[in-house]
N, CA, C and O atoms as a CHARMM CRD file, in Angstrom:
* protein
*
  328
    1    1 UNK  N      0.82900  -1.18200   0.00000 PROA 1      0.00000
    2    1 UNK  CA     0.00000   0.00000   0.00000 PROA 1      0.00000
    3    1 UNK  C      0.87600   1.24900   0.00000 PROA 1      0.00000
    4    1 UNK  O      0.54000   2.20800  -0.69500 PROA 1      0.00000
    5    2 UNK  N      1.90400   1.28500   0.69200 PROA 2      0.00000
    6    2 UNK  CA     3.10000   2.44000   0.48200 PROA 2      0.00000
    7    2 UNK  C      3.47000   2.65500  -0.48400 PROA 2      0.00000
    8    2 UNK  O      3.73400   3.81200  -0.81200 PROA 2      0.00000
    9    3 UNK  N      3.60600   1.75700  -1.19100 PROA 3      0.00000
   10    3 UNK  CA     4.04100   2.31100  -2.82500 PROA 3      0.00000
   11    3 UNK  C      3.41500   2.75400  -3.51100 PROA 3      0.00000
   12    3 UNK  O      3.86100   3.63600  -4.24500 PROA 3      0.00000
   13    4 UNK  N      2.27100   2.40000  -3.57700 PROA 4      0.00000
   14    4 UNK  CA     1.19900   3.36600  -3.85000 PROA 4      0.00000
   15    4 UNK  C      1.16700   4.43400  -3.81600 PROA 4      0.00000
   16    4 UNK  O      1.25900   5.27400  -4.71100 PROA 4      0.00000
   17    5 UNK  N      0.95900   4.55500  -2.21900 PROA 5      0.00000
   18    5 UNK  CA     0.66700   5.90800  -1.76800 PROA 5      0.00000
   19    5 UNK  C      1.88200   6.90700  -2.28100 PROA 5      0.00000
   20    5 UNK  O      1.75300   8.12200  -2.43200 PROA 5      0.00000
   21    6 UNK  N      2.99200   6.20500  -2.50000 PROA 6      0.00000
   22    6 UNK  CA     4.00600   6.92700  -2.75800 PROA 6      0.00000
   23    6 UNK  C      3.86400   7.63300  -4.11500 PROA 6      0.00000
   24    6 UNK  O      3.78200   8.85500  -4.24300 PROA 6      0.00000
   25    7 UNK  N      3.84300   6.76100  -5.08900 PROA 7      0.00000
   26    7 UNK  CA     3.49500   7.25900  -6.57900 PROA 7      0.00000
   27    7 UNK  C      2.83400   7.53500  -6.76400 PROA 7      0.00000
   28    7 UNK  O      2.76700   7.79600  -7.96600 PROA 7      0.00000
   29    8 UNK  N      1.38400   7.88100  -5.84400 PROA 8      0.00000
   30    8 UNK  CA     0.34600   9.03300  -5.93800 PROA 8      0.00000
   31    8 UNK  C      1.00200  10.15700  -5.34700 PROA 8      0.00000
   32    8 UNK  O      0.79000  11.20900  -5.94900 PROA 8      0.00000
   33    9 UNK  N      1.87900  10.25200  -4.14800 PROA 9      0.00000
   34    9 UNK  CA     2.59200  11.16600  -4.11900 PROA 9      0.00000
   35    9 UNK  C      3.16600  12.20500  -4.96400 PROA 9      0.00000
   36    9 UNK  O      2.91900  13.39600  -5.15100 PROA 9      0.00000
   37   10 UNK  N      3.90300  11.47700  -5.35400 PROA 10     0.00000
   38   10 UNK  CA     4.83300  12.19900  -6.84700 PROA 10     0.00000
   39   10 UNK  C      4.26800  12.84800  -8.01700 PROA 10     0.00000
   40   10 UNK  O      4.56300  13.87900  -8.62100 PROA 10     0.00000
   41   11 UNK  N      3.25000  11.83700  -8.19200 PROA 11     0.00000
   42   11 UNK  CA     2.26100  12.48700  -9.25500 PROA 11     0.00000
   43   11 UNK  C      1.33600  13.65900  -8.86400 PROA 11     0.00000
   44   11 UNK  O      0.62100  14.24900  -9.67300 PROA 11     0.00000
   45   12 UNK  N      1.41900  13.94400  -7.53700 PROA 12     0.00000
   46   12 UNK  CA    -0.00900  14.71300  -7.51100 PROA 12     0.00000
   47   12 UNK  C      1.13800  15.90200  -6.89200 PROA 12     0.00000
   48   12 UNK  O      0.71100  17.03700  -6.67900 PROA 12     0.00000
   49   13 UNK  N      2.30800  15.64300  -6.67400 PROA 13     0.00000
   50   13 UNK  CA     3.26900  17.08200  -6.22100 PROA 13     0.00000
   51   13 UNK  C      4.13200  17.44700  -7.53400 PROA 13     0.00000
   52   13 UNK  O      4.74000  18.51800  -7.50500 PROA 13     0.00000
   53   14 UNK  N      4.22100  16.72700  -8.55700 PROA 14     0.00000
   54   14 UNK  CA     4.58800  16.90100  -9.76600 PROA 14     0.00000
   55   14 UNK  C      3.51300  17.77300 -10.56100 PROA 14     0.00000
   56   14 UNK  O      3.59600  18.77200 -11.27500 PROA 14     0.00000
   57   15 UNK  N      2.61600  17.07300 -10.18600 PROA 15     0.00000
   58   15 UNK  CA     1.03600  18.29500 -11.15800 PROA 15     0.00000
   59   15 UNK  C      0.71900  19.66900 -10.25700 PROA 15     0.00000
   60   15 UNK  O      0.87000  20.73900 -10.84600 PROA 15     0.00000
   61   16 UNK  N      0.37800  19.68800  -9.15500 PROA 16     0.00000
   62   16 UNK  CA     0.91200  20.81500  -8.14100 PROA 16     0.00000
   63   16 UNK  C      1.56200  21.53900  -8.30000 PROA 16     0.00000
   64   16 UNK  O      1.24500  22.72400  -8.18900 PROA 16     0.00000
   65   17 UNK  N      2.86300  21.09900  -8.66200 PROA 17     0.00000
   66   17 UNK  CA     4.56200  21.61800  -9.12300 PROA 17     0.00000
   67   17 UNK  C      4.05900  22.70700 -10.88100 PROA 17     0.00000
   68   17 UNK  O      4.34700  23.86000 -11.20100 PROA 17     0.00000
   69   18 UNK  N      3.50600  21.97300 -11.37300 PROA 18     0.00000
   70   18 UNK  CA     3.22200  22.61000 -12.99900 PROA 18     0.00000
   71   18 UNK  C      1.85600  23.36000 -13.20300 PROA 18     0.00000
   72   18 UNK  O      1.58400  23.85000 -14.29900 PROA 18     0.00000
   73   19 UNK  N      0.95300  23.44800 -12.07100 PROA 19     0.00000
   74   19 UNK  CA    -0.08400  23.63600 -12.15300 PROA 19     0.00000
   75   19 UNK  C      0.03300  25.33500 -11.88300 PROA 19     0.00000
   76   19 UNK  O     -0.41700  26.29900 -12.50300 PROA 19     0.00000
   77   20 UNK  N      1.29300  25.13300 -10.00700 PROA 20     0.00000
   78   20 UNK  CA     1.90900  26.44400 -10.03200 PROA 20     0.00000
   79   20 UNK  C      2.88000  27.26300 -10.44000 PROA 20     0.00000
   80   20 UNK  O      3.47800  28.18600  -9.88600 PROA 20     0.00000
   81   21 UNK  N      2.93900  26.79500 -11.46000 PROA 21     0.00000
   82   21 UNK  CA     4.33300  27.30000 -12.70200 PROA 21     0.00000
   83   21 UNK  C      5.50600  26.97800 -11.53700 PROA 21     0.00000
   84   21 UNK  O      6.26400  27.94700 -11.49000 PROA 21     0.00000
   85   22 UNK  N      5.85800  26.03900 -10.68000 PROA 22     0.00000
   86   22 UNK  CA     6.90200  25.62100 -10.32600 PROA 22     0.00000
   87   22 UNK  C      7.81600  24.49300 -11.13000 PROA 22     0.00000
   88   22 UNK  O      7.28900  23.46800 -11.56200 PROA 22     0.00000
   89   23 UNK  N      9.21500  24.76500 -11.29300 PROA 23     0.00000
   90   23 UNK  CA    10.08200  23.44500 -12.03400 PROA 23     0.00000
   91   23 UNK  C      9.56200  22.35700 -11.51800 PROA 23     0.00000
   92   23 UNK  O      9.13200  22.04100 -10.40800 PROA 23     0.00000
   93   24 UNK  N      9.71400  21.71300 -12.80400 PROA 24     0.00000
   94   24 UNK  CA     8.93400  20.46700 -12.39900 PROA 24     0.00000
   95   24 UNK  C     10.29100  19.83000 -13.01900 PROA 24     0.00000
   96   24 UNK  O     10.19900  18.91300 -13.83500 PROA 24     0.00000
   97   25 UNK  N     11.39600  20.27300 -12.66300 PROA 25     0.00000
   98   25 UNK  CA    12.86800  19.26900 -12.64700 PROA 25     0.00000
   99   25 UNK  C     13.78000  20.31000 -12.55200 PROA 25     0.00000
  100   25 UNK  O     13.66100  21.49200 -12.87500 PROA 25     0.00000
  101   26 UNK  N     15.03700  19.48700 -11.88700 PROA 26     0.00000
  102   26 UNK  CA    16.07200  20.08600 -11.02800 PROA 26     0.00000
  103   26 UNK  C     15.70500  19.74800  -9.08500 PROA 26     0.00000
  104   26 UNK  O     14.76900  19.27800  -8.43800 PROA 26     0.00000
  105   27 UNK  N     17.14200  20.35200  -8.77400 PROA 27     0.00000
  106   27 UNK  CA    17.29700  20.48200  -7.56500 PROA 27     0.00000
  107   27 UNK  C     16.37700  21.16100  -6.62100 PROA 27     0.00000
  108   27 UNK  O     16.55900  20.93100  -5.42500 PROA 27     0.00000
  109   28 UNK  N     15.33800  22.02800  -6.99800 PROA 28     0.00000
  110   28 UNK  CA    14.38300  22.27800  -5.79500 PROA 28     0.00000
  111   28 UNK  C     13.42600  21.20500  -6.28300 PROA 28     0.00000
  112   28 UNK  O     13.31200  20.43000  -5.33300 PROA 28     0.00000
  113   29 UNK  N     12.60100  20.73000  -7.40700 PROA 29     0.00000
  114   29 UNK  CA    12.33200  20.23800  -7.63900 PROA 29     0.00000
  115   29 UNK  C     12.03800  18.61000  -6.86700 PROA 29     0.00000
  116   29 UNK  O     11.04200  18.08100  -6.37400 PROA 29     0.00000
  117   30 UNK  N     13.60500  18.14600  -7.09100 PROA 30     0.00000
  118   30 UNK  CA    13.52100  17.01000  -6.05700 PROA 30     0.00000
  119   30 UNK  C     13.56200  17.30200  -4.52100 PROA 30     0.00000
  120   30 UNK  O     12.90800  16.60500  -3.74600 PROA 30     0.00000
  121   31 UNK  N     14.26100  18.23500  -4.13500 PROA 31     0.00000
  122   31 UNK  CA    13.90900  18.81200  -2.72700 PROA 31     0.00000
  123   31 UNK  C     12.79500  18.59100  -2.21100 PROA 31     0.00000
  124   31 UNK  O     12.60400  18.08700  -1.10400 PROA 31     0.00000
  125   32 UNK  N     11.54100  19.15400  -3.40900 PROA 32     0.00000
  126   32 UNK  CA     9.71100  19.20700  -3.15500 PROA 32     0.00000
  127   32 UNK  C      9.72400  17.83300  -3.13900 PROA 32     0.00000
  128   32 UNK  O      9.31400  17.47200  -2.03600 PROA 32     0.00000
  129   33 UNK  N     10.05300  16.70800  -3.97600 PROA 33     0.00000
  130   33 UNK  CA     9.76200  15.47800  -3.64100 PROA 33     0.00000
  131   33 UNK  C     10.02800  14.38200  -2.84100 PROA 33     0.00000
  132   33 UNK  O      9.34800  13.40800  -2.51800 PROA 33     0.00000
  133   34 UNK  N     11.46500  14.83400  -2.51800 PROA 34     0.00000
  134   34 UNK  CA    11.63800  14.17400  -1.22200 PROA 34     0.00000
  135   34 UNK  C     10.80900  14.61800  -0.15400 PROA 34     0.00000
  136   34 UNK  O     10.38100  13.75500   0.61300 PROA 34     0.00000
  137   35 UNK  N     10.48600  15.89300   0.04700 PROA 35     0.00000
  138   35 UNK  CA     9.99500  16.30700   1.62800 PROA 35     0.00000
  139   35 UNK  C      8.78700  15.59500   1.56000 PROA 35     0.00000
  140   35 UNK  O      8.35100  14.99900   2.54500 PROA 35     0.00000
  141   36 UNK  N      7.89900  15.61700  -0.11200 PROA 36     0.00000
  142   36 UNK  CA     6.62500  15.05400   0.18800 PROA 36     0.00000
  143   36 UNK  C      6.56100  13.86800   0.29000 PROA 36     0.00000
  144   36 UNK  O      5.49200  13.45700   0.74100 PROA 36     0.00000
  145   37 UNK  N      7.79600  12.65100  -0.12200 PROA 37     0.00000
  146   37 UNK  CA     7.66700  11.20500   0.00100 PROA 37     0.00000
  147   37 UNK  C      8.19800  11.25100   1.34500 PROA 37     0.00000
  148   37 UNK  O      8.12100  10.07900   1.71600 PROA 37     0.00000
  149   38 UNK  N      8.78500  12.06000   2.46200 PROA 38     0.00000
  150   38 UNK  CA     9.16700  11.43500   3.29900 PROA 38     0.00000
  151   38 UNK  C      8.16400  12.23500   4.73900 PROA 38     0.00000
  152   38 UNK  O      8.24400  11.86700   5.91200 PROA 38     0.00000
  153   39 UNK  N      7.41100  13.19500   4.29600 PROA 39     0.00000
  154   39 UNK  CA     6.00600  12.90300   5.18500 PROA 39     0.00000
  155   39 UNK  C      4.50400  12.07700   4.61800 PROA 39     0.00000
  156   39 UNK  O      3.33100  12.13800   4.98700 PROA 39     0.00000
  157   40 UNK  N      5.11100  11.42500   3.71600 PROA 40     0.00000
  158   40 UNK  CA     3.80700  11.06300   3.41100 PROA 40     0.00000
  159   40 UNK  C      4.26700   9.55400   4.34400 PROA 40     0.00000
  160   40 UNK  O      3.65800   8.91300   5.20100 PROA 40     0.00000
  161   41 UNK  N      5.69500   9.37200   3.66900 PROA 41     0.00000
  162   41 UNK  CA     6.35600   7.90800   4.23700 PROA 41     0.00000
  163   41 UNK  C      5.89500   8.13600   5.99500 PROA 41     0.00000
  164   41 UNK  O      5.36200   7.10000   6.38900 PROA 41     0.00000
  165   42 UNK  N      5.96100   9.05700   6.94600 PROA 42     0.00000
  166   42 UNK  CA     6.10000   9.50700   7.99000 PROA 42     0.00000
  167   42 UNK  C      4.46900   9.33800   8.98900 PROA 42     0.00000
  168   42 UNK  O      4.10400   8.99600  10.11400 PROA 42     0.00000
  169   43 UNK  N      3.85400   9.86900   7.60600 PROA 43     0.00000
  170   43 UNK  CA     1.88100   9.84800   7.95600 PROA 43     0.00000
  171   43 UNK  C      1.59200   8.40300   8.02800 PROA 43     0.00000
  172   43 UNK  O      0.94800   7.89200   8.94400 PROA 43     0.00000
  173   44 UNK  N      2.07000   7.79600   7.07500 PROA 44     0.00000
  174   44 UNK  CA     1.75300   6.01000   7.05500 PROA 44     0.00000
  175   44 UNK  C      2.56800   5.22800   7.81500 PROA 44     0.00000
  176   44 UNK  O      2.41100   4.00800   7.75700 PROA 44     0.00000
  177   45 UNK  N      3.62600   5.81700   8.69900 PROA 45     0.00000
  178   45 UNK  CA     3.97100   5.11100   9.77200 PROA 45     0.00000
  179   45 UNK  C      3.01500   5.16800  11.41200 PROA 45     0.00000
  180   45 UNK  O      2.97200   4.29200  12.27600 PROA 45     0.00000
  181   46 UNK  N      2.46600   6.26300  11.39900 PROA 46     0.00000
  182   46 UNK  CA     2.25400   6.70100  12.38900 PROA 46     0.00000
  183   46 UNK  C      0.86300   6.04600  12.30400 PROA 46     0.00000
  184   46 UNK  O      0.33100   5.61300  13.32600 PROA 46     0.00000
  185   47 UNK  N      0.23400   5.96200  11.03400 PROA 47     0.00000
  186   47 UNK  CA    -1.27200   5.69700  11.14000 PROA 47     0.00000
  187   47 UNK  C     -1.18500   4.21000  11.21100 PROA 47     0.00000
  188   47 UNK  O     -2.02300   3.60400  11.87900 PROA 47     0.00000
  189   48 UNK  N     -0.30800   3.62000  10.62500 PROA 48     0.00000
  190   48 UNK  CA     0.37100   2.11200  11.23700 PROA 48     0.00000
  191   48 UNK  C      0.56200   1.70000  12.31400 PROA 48     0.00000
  192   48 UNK  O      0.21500   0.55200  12.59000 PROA 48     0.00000
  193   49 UNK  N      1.33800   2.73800  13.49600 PROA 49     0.00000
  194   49 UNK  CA     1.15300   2.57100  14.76100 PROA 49     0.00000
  195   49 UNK  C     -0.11700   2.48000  15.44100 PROA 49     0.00000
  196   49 UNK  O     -0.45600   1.64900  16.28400 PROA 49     0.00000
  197   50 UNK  N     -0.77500   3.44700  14.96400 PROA 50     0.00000
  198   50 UNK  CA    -1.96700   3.46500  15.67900 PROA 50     0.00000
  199   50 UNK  C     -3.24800   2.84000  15.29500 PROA 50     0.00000
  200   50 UNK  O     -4.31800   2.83900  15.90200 PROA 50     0.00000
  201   51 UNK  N     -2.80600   2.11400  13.75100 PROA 51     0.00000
  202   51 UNK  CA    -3.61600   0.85900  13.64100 PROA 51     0.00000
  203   51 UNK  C     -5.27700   1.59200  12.71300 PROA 51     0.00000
  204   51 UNK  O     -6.31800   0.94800  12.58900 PROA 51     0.00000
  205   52 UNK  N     -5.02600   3.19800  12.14200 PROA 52     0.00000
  206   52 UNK  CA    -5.62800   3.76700  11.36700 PROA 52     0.00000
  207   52 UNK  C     -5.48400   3.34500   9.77100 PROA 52     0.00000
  208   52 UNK  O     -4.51000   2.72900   9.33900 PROA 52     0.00000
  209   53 UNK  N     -6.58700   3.76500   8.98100 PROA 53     0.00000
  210   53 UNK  CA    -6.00500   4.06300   7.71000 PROA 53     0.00000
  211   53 UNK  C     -4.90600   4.86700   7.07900 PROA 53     0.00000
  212   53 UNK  O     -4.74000   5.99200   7.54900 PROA 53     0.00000
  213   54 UNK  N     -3.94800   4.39800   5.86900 PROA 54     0.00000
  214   54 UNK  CA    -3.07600   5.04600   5.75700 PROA 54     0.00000
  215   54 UNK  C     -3.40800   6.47000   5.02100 PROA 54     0.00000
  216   54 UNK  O     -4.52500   6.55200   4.50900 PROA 54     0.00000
  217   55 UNK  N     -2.44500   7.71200   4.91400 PROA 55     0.00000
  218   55 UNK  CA    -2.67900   8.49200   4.56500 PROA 55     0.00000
  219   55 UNK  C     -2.74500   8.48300   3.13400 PROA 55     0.00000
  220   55 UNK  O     -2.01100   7.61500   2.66100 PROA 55     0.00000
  221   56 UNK  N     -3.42900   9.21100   2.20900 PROA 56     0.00000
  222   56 UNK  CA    -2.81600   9.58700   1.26800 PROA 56     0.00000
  223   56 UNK  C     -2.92700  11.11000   0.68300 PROA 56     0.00000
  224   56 UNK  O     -3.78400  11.86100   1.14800 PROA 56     0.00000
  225   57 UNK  N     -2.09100  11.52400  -0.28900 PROA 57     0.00000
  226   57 UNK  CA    -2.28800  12.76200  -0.94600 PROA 57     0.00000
  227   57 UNK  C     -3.23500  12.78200  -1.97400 PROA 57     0.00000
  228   57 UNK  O     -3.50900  11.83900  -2.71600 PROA 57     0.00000
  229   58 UNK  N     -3.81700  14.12200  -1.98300 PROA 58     0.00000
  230   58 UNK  CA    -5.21400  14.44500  -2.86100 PROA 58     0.00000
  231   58 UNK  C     -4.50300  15.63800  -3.80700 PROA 58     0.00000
  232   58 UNK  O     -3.77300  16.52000  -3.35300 PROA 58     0.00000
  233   59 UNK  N     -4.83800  15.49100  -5.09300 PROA 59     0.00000
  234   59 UNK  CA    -5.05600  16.30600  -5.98500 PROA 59     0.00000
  235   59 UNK  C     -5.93200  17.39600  -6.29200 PROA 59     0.00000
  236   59 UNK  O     -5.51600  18.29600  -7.02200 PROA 59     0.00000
  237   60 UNK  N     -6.66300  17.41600  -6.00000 PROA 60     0.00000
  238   60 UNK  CA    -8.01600  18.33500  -6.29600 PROA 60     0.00000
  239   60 UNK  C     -7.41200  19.23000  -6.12600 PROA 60     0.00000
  240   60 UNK  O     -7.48900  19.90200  -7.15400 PROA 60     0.00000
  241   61 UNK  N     -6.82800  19.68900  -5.44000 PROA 61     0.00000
  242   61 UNK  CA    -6.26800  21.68400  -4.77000 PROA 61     0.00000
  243   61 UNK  C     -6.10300  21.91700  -6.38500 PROA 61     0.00000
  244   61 UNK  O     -6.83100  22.82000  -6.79700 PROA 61     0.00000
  245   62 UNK  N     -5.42600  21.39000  -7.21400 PROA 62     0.00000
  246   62 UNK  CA    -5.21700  21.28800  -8.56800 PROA 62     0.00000
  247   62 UNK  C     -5.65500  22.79300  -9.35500 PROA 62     0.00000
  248   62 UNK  O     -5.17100  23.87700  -9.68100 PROA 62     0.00000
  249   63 UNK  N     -7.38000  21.73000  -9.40900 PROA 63     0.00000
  250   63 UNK  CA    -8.12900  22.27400 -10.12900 PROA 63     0.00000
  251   63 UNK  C     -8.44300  24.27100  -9.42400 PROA 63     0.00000
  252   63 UNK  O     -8.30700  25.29400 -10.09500 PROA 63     0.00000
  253   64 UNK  N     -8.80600  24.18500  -8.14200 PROA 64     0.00000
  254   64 UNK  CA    -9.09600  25.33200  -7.47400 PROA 64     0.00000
  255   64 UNK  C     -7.58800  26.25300  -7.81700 PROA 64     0.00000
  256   64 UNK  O     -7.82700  27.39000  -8.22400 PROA 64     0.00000
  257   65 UNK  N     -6.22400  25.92900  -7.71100 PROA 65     0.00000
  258   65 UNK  CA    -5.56000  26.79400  -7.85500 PROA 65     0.00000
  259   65 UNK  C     -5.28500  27.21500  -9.68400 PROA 65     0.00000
  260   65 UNK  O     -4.87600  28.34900  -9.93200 PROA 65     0.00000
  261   66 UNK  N     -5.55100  26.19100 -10.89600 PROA 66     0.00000
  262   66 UNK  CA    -5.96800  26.82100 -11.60500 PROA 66     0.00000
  263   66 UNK  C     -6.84700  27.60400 -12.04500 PROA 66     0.00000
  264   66 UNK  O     -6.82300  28.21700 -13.11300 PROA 66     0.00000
  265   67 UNK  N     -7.76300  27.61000 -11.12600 PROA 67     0.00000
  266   67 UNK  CA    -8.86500  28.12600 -11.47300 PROA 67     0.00000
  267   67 UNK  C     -8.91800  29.45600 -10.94600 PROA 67     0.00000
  268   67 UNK  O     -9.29000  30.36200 -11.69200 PROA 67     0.00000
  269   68 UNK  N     -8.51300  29.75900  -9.45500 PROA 68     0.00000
  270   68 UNK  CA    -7.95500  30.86500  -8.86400 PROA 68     0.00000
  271   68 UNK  C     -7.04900  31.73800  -9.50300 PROA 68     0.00000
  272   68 UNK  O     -7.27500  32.87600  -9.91500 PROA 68     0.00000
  273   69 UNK  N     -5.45700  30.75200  -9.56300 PROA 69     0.00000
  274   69 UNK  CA    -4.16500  31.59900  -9.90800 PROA 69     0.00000
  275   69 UNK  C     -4.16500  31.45700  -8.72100 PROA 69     0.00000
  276   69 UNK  O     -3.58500  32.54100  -8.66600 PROA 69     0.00000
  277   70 UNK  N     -4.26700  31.12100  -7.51200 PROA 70     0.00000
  278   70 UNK  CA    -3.70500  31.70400  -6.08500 PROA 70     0.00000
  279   70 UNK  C     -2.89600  30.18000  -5.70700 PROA 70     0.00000
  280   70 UNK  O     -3.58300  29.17700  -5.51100 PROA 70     0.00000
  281   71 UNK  N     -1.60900  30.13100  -5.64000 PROA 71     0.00000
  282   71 UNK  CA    -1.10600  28.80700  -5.00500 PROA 71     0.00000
  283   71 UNK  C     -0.25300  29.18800  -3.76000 PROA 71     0.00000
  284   71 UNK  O      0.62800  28.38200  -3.46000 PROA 71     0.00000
  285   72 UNK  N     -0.37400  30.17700  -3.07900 PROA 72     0.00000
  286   72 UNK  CA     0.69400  30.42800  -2.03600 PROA 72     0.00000
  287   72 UNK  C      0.22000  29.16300  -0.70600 PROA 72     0.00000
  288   72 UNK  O     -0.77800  28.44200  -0.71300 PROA 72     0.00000
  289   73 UNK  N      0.96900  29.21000   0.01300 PROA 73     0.00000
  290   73 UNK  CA     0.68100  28.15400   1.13800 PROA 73     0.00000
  291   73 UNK  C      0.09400  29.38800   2.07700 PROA 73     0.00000
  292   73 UNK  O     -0.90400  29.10300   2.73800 PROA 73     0.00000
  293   74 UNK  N      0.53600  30.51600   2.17900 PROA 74     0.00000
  294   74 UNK  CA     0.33100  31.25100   3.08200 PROA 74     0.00000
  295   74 UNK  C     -1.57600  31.89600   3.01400 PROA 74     0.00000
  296   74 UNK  O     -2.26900  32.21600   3.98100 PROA 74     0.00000
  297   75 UNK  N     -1.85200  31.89900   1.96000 PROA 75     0.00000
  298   75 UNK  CA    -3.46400  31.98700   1.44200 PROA 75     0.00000
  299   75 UNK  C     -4.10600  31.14800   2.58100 PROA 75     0.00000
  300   75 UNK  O     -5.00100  31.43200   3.37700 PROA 75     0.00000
  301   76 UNK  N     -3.16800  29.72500   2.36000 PROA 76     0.00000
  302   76 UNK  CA    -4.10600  28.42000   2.72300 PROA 76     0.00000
  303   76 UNK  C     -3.81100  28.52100   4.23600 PROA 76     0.00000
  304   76 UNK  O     -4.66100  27.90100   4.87500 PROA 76     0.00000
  305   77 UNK  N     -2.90300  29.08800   4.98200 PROA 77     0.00000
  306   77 UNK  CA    -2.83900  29.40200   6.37600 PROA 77     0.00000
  307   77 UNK  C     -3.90100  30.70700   7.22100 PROA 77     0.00000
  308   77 UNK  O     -4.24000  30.75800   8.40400 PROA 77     0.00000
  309   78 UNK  N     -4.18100  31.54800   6.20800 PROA 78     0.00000
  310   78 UNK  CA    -4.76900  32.73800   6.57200 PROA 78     0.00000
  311   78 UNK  C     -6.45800  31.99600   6.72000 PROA 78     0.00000
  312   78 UNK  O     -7.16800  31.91900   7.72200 PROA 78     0.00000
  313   79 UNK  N     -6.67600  31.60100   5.54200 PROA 79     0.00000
  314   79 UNK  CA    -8.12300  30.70700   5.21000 PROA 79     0.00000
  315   79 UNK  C     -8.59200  29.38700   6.82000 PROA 79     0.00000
  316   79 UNK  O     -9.62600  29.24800   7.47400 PROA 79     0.00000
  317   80 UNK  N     -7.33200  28.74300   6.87500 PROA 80     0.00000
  318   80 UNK  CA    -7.66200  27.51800   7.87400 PROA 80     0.00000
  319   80 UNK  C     -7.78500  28.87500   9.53100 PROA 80     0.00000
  320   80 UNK  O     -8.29200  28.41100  10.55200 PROA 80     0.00000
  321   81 UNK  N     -7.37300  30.14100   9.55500 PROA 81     0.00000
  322   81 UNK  CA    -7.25300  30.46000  10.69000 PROA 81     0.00000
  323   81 UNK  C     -8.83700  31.52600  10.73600 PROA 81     0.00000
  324   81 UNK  O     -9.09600  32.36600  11.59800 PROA 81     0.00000
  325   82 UNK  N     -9.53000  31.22400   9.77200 PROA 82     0.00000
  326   82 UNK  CA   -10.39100  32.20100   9.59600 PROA 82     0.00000
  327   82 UNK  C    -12.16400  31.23900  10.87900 PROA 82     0.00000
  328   82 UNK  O    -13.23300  31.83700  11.00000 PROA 82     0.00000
């Protein structure tokens, strides 16, 4: 099931990556993909411990930030504190 989850990973921070006119290759690039395979790796340990379903990553933000133009993380911090 991790591997999975993993290569939904990649794919959905790779489309993310191009959706927000970010390189989608090079060195920050893989930077973005390691951090996201190794909390996603991190979410499915923990939900393992505790005997939950594993996590996975969702795509959809996708569509809303093309549709917006708005991809900052900081949007999405102001919004969750509202």
């Amino acid at each position: 099931v991790f591997m999975i989850t993993s290569l939904e990973t990649i794919g959905d921070i790779t489309a993310t990556s191009d959706v927000s006119e970010q390189p989608v290759s090079g060195p920050l690039y893989m930077k973005r993909l390691k951090g996201g395979v190794l909390a996603n790796g991190l979410n499915s340990f923990v939900s393992a411990v505790f005997n939950t379903f594993p996590n996975s990553c969702f795509g959809q933000n996708n569509g809303v930030i093309q549709l917006t133009g708005v991809a900052s993380r900081y949007v999405g911090f102001v919004v969750a504190l509202m």
